[in-house]
DRENLUM-314855 format. One record per residue: residue in one letter; x, y, z of N, C-alpha, C, CB in turn. Coordinates in steps of 0.05 Angstrom, whole numbers, plus 5000, padded with zeros to 4 digits. Glycine has a CB too. Layout:
BEGIN
AXYZXYZXYZXYZ;...
end
This chain:
BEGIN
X043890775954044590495956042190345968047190465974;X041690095951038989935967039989805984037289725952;X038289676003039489426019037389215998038689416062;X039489086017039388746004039888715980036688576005;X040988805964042788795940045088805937042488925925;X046688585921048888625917050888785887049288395923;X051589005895052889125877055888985862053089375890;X055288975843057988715834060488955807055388295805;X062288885806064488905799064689245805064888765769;X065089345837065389615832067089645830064789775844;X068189965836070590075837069690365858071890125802;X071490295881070990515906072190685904071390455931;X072390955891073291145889074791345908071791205879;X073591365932072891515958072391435979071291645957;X074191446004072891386029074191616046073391086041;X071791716061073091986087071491856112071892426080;X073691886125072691846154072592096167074591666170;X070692046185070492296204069092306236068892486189;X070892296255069892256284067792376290071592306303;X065892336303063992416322063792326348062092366313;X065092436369065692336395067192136395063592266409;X064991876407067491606409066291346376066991356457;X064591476362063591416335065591636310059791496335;X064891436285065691606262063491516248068591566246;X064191766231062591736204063591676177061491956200;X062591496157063891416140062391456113064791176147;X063991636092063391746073064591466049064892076073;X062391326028064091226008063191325981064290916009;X064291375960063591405936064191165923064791615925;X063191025904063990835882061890805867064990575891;X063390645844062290665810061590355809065290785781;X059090305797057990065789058890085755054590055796;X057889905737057889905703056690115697056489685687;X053590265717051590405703050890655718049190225699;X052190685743052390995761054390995786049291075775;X054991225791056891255810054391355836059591485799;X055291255862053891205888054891415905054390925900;X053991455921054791605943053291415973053491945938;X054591365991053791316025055191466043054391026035;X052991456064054591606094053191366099053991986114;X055091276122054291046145055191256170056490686143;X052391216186052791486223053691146237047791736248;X055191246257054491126280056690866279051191056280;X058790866264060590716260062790686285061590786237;X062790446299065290426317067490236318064590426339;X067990166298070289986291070490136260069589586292;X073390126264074090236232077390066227074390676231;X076489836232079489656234078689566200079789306265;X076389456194075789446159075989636146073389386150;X075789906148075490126127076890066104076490396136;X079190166108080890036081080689756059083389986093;X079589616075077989436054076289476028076489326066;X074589726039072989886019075589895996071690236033;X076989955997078690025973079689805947081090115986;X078989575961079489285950077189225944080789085968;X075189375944071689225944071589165919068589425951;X070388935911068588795891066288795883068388615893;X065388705912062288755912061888895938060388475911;X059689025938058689185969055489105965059289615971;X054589155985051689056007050989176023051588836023;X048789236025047389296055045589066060045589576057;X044489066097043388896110043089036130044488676112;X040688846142040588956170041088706178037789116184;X042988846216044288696226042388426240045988876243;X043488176243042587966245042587956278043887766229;X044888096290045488066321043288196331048288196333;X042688496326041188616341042988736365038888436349;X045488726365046488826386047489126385048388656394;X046289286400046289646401049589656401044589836435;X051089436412054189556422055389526392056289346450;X054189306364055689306340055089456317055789076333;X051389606326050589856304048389646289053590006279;X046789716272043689626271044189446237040789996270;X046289556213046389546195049089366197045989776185;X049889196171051589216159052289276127052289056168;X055189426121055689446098057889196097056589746090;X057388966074058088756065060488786041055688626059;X063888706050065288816029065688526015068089006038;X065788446003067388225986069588285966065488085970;X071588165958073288255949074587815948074688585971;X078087815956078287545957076987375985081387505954;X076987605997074887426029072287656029077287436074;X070687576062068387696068069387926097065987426075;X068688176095069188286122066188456114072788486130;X065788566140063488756141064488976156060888636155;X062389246151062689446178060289566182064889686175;X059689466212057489606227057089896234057489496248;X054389906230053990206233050190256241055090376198;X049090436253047090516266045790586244047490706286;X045490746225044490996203045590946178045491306210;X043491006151044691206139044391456134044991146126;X046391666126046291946129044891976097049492096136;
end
């Protein structure tokens, strides 16, 4: 997955979560028109969006604009009928 591109009409196949202490890790698979993707996002500590992935439209990466260590360095950008994101440190 690049950053700063937006991937348009997917379909998210896969999401596994998986704790690491007081972080998870977040596994997504999904299909563009022309290949299917794989991401690990490390270092995830809010997982109140996850399930959004499942409604995705479009997905994104970015690096985060805050800079704040307590919200993770990256964001993955879901669009769908609104905008949510989920922060994360890495990718795996």
């Amino acid at each position: 997955m690049k950053f700063n591109y937006i991937y348009q009409d997917v379909i998210v196949n896969e999401v596994k979560l998986k704790r690491s202490g007081s972080e998870f890790q977040v596994l997504v698979t999904f299909q563009t028109q022309s290949e299917t993707l794989h991401v690990v996002l490390n270092g995830v500590r809010e997982i109140d969006n996850i399930s959004d992935l499942l409604e995705a439209k479009q997905l994104w990466l970015e690096e985060s604009e805050s800079h704040q260590a307590e919200y993770g360095k990256f964001n993955l950008g879901i669009s769908n009928e609104s905008y949510t994101e989920i922060c994360f440190d890495s990718l795996g």
